[in-house]
N, C-alpha and C positions, 0 to 999 in steps of 0.2 A: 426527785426524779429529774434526769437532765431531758431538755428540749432540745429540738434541732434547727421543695422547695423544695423545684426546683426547682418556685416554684419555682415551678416550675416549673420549678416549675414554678421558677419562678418559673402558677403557672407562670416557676414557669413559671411560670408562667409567662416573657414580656411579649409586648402585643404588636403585631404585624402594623408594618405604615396604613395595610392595606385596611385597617380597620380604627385609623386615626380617627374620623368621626363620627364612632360610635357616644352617646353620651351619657356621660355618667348621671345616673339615676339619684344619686345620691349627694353632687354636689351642682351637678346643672352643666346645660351645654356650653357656657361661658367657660370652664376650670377645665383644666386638662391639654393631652395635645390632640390636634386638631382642631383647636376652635376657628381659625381663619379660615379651615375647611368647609366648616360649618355654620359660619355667617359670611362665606362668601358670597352663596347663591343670593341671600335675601340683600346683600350688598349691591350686584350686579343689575337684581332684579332691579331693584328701587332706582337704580341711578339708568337704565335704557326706559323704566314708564315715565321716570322728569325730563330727560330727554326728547321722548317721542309727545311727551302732553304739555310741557312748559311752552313751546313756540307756537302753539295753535291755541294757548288760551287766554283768554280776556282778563286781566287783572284789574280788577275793580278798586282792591284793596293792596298794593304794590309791597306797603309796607309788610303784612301779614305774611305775603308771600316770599318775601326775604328772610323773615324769621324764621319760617317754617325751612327753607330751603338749610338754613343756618342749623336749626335744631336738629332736622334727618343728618345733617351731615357728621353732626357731633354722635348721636346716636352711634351713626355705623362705628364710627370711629372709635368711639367708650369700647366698643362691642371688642373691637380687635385689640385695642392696647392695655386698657385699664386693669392692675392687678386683680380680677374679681375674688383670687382666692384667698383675700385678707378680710372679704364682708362675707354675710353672709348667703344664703341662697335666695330669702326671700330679697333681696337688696333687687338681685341682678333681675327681678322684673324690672327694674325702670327703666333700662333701655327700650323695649318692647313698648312701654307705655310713653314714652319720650319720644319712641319713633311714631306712634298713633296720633301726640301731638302734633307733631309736624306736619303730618299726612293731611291734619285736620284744620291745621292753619291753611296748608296751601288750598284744599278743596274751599275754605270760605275765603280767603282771597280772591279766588275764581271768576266769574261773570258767567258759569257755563249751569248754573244752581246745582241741584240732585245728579245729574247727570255729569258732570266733573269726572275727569279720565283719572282722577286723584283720588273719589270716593273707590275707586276699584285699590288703588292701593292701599286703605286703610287692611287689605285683607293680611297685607304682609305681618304685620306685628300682632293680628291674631293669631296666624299659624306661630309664629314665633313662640309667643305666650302658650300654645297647646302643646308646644314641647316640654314644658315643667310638668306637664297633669296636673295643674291647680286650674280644677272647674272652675272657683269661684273667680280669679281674675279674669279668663277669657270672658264669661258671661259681663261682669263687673265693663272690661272695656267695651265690650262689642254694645251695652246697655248703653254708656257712657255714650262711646261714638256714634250711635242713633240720633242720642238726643241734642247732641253739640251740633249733626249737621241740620237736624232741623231747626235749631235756633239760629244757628247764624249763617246758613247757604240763603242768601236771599232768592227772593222767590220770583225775579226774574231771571230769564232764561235764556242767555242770548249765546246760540251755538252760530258758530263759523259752520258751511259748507263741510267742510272734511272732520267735522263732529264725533262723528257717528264711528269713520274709519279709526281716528286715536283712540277713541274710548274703548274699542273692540282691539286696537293693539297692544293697547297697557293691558286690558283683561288676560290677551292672550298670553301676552309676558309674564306679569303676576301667576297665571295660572300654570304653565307651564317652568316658571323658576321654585314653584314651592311642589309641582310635580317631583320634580327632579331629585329634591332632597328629600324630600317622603321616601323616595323611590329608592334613594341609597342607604336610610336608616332601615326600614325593612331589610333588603339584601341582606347589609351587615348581620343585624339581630338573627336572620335565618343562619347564615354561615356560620354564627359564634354560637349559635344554637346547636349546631352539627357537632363542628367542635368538641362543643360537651359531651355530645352524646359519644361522641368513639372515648373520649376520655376518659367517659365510665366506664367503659366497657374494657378499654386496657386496666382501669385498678381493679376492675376485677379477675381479671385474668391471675393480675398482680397477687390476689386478696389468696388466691386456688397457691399460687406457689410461697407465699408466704406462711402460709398454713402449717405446713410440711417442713419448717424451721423450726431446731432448737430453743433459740433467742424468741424473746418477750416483744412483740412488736405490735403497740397502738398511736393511733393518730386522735387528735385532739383538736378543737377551734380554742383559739385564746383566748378571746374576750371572755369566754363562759366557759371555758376548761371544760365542754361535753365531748363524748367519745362519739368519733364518728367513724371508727375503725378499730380494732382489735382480732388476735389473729389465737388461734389455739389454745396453743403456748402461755398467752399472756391470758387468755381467759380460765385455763386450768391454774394460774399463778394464784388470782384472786378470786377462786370457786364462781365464777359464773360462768351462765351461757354468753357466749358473743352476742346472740340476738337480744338476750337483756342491759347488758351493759350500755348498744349505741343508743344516743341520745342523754345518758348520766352523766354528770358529773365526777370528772377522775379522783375528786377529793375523796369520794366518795369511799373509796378501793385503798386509799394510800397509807401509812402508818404514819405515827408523826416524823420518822425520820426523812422518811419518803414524801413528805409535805415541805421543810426545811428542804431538801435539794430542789426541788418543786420552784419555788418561788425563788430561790438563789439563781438558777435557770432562766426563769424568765426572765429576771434584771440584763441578763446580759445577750440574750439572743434574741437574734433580729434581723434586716437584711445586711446589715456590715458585717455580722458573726453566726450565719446560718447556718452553720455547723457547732457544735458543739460536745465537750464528751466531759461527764461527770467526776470528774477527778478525784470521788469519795464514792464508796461503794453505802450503797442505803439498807437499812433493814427491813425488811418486809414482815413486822412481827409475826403477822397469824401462821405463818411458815414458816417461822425460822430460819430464813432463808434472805440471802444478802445478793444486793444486786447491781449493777453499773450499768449505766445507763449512758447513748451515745443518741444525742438528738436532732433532728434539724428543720429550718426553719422554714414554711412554703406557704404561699398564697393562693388559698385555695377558690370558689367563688362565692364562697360564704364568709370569705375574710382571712387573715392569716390564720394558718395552723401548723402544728408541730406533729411531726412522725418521729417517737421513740423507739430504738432497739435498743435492748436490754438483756444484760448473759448474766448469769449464775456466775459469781465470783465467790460465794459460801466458801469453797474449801482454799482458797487462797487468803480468803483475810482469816481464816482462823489459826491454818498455820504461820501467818504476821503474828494474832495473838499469842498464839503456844511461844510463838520465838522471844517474844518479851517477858513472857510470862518467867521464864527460868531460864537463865541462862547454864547451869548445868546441862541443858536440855539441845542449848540451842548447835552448838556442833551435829552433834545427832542427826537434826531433825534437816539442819539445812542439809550436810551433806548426800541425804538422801531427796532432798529437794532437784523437782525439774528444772524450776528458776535457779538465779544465781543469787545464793546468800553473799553476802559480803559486808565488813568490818575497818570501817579506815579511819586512821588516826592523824591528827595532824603534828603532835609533837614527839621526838626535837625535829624532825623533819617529815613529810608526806609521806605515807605507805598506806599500803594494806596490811592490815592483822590476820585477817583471813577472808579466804575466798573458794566458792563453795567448787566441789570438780567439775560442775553442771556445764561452768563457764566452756569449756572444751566443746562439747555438744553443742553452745550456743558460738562461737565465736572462731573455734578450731585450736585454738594456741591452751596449751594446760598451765594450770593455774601458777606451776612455776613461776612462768615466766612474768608475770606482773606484780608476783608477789618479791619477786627478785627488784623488779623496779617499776614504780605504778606510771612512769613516766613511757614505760610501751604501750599503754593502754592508749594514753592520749597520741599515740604514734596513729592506731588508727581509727582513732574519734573523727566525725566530723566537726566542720569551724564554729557552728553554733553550738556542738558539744562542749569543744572548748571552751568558751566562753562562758558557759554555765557553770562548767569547773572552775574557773577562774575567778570569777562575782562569788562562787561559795567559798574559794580558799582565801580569799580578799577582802570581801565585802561582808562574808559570812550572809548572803543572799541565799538560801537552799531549797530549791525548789522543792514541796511534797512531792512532786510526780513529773516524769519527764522523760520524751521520749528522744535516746541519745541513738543516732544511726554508725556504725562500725563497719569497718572492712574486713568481711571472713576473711580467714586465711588463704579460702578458695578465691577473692578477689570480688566474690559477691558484697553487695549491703545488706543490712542486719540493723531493723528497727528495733531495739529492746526498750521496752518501760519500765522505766525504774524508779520506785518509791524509797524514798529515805527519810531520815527518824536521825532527830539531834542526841546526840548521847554525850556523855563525860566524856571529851580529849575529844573526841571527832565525829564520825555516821557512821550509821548501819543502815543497813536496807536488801532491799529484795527489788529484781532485775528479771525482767521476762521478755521472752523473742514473742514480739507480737508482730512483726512481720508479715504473716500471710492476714492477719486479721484486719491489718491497715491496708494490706491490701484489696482486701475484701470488701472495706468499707468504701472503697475508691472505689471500686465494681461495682457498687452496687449504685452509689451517684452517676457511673457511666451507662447501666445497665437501661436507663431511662433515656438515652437517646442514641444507644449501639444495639445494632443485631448481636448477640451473644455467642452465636457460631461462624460470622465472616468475619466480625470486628466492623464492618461497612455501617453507613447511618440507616437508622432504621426511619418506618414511615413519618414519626413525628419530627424529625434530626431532616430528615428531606423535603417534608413541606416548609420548614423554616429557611431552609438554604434555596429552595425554589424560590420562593416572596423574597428574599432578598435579591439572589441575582436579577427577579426579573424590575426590580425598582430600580437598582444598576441599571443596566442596559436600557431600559426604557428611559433612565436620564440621560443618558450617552448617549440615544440613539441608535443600537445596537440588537441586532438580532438573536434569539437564544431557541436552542432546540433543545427539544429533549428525546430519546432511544428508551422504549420500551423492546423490553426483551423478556422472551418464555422460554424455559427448556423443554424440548420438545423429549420425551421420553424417558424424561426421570422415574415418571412411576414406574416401568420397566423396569426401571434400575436397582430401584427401592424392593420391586417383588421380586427379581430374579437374585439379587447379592445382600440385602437387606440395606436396612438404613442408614447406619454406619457409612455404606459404600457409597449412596447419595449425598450423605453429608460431605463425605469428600470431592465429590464431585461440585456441590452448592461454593465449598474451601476453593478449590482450583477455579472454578469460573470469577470468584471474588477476585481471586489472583492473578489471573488474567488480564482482569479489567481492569485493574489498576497498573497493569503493567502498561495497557496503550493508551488508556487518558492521560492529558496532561495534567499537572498539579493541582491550579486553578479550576479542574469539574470536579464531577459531583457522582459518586455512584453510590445505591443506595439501593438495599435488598427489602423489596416492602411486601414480599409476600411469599411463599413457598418457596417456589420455583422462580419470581418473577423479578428481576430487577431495573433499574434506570439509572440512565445518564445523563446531565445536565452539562454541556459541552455548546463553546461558540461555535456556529455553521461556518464564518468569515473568515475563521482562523486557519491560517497556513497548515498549522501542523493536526486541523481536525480535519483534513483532505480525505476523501475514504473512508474516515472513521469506522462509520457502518460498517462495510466491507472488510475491513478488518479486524472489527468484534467478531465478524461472521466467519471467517476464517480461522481467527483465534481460536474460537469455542466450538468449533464444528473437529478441529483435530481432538485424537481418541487422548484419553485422560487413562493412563498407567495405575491398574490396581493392586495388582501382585505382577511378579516378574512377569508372568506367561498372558497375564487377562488385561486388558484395557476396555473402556467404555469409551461411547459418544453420544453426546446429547448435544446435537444441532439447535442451533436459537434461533427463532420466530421474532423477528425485529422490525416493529413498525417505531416512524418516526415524525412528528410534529415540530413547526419554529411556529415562533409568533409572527412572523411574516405575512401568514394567512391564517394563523390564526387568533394572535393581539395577546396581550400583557397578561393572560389571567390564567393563574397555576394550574386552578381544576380545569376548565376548558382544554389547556395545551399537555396535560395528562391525560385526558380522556381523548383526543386525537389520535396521541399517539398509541393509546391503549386500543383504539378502534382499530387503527393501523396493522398493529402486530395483528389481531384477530380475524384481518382480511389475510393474511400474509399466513395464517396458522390454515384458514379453511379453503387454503390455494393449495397447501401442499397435501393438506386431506383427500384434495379430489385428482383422480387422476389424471396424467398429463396430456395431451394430444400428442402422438406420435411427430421423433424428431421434435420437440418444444421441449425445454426444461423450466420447471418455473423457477419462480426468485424466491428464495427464503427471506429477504429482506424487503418492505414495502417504505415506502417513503412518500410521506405529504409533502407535497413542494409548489411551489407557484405555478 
């Protein structure tokens, strides 16, 4: 079986700046990006409580207090630079515990005893330490540092006057620097949490129209080959229910041939080769039924995983068998073939022997003419076609399977796959217009972040282009707005002409909008009726914008010669001007926006007043 993420997923899956310091649970907050993110704060913190406590305090012990000074600095420092991702997990406690030393030299340096503006920052490198979940070291140090300061803070006590005021600012410091970052691992974990949740809820959406497919389609975790997905098709393939299958093992299901592609598969797919297509059709013994298989490669949050689609090629490799099987047979059998049989020799010079009439159907030109001279064929191959032809008549390189793209007659491309078989003097083989299938296969990787009826990006394609523009701009310094907009009376439209007629209306607003953005925005249909635009406010040629979406969309849309509709948009609009760098927030403004702007024109007007269909948040 072949494997195939995008994610995607890569998920996708890849992950927003906006959640660089989240930390990975499984390798520590030291690995990964964002860690300077992430031991900034305890960076900062520690270096304004030495600051505010180092000149108000009595050094008994000078030297102690240099070391200690010397050790925290190294710590930090280990923290941001040191490869941590060539040792282990447990290694990278000894920062944390490195920084406690330090902590703990400076407070017995001191002259200030228990009360040391220094014993408050021992708390740093415990919150640190509670970032791994290893109970046992936090306990372990926090035991530790009890009993070192009562051994060696001498138990005199000599506080300066303004005592009392540092040791209450480093606290506040401390307390308010590991507030901070508490403060932004929650957020994160909730947002990535949400995330999830709509994620599930699109693959199931997914799972409803996958069902209703011909093709064999199951997903799988790599590490342990278990099904975490299988769809109809692919559970009437191997006599089970879908509900018993997730959670098993695919070995389980598979034949031995079906096992051999299997593992051939995974050798080679991965994130450099995330696609993949099984260039052998497998057997599926308890069926009798053969199968191809097109995989691809994604990371899911269980680890990588592989989503198979898989079509019935039974009656195409049997008729390959029958055709080798006898050649008395095989004239016969190809010229009644869909595909293009074909027969080529190399001596005393290049031609074809025969070639099947199919080729007309697939290509436009009849078989004459190549068979007159095989050198028209490569007239309209393309350049890597050539090239394949050429390592095979040179190099005697032949590929088993190859997909060679041709110029119709009509001036279209024309993907054919074509398998071929060494024979005495030259090849034979069989040729098939897969074309709409390769196309297909592309739709269906696009399908995961295009609306399928405007072609515009859909919800998950817009919040990734949101977080980026607004990380842009917010380095730049630059303001970013976004337009929410409603069609005000579709459903009308949909009950009165049917949906069809909506749909064309949903077509022509898509069309519109792209007609007056500039290249660099963003529009992007995230809901029925509802779309957005991510467009500069400063830009010259975004002058009006609004006013002229509203305009645009508000003229009637032409359904048959005599009938036209109109569906006026409800456009409210939000910048981070007022209301600052964060996607959800400056979506849900403007989303508020349009919704004062939709229950303006709900209510009626006051004589002489016309209200505004467009609302706009602005400073």
């Amino acid at each position: 079986m072949t494997t195939a993420d995008e994610r995607s997923g890569t998920v996708t899956a890849s992950a927003s700046t906006r959640l660089a310091h989240i930390v990975d649970t499984t390798q520590g907050p030291l690995i990964g990006d964002g860690r300077v993110r992430r031991v900034m704060p305890f960076a900062i913190t520690a270096t304004l409580g030495m600051a505010i406590a180092a000149p108000t305090t009595t050094w008994m012990r000078p030297h102690l207090g240099i070391g200690g000074a010397i050790l925290l600095a190294a710590a930090i420092g280990a923290a941001m630079v040191f490869p941590w991702h060539r040792v282990t997990r447990t290694t990278q406690l000894s920062v944390p515990f490195l920084g406690l030393l330090a902590i703990l030299l400076l407070a017995s340096a001191s002259g200030n005893g228990i009360g040391s503006p220094f014993v408050t920052m021992s708390v740093l490198p415990l919150m640190w330490l509670a970032i791994y979940e290893n109970r046992a070291a936090v306990v372990s140090a926090a035991v530790l540092a009890g009993v070192a300061l009562w051994l060696v803070i001498p138990a005199v006590n000599v506080q300066p006057p303004n005592h009392g005021i540092v040791a209450t600012a480093v606290f506040v410091i401390c307390g308010a620097g590991m507030g901070i970052t508490l403060h932004g691992l929650v957020r994160d974990t909730r947002r990535l949490a949400g995330e999830s949740r709509d994620h599930q809820l699109a693959l199931e959406d997914s799972a409803s129209m996958l069902d209703a497919m011909p093709e064999r389609v199951n997903r799988y975790r790599i590490r342990d080959h278990a099904i975490t997905y299988c769809n109809a098709a692919w559970a009437v393939q191997y006599n089970v229910e879908p509900a018993h299958a997730i959670g098993r093992p695919l070995e389980q299901f598979l034949s031995d041939d079906e096992l051999v592609g299997l593992n051939s598969q995974l050798a080679i797919l991965g994130p450099d080769k995330p696609i993949l297509v099984d260039t052998i059709a497998r057997s599926a013994s308890e069926s009798g039924q053969w199968l191809e298989w097109v995989d691809r490669y994604l990371v899911g949050i269980d680890g990588a995983e592989v989503l198979s689609i898989g079509r019935d090629v039974t009656e195409r490799r049997d008729a390959e068998v029958r055709l080798a099987e006898s050649e008395a047979r095989f004239r016969d059998l190809a010229d009644k073939s869909a595909d293009v049989v074909w027969r080529f020799a190399t001596d005393p010079s290049p031609h074809f022997e025969y070639l099947s009439p199919s080729v007309e159907n697939i290509l436009g030109y009849p078989p004459s003419l190549f068979l007159g001279s095989w050198a028209r064929l490569l007239a309209i191959l393309d350049d890597a076609g050539r090239a394949v032809v050429d390592r095979a008549l040179h190099d005697r390189l032949v590929p088993e399977r190859f997909d060679f793209e041709f110029r119709h007659a009509n001036g279209s491309i024309v993907i054919v796959e074509t398998r071929t078989t060494p024979v005495q003097g030259g090849l034979q083989g069989v040729s098939r217009d897969v074309t709409e299938l390769r196309q297909l296969q592309a739709s269906m990787a696009a399908l995961a972040l295009r609306d399928p009826l405007t072609g515009l990006a859909n919800r998950r394609l817009f919040d990734e282009l949101l977080d980026s523009d607004l990380a842009r701009t917010e380095r730049a310094g630059l303001p970013l707005a976004v337009a929410f907009l409603d069609l005000d009376g579709l459903k009308i439209v949909n009950d009165n002409y049917g949906h069809d007629v909506g749909d064309m209306v949903l077509c022509e607003t898509a069309r519109r909008l792209l007609a007056i953005v500039r290249g660099a925005d963003s529009v992007a249909r995230i809901g029925g009726d509802e779309f957005v635009i991510v467009y500069a406010p400063n830009d010259p040629t975004s002058h009006n914008l609004v006013e002229r979406i509203d305009r645009a969309l508000s003229a009637p849309i032409d359904i048959t010669p005599t009938t036209s509709v109109s569906c006026s948009p409800s456009i409210g609009t939000a910048d981070t001007r007022n209301v600052g760098y964060n996607g959800a927030a400056l979506l849900a403004a403007a989303d508020d926006a349009m919704y004062e702007v939709k229950r303006a024109r709900q209510t009626p007007a006051p004589a002489n007043e016309e209200r505004s269909r467009v609302k706009v948040v602005s400073l």
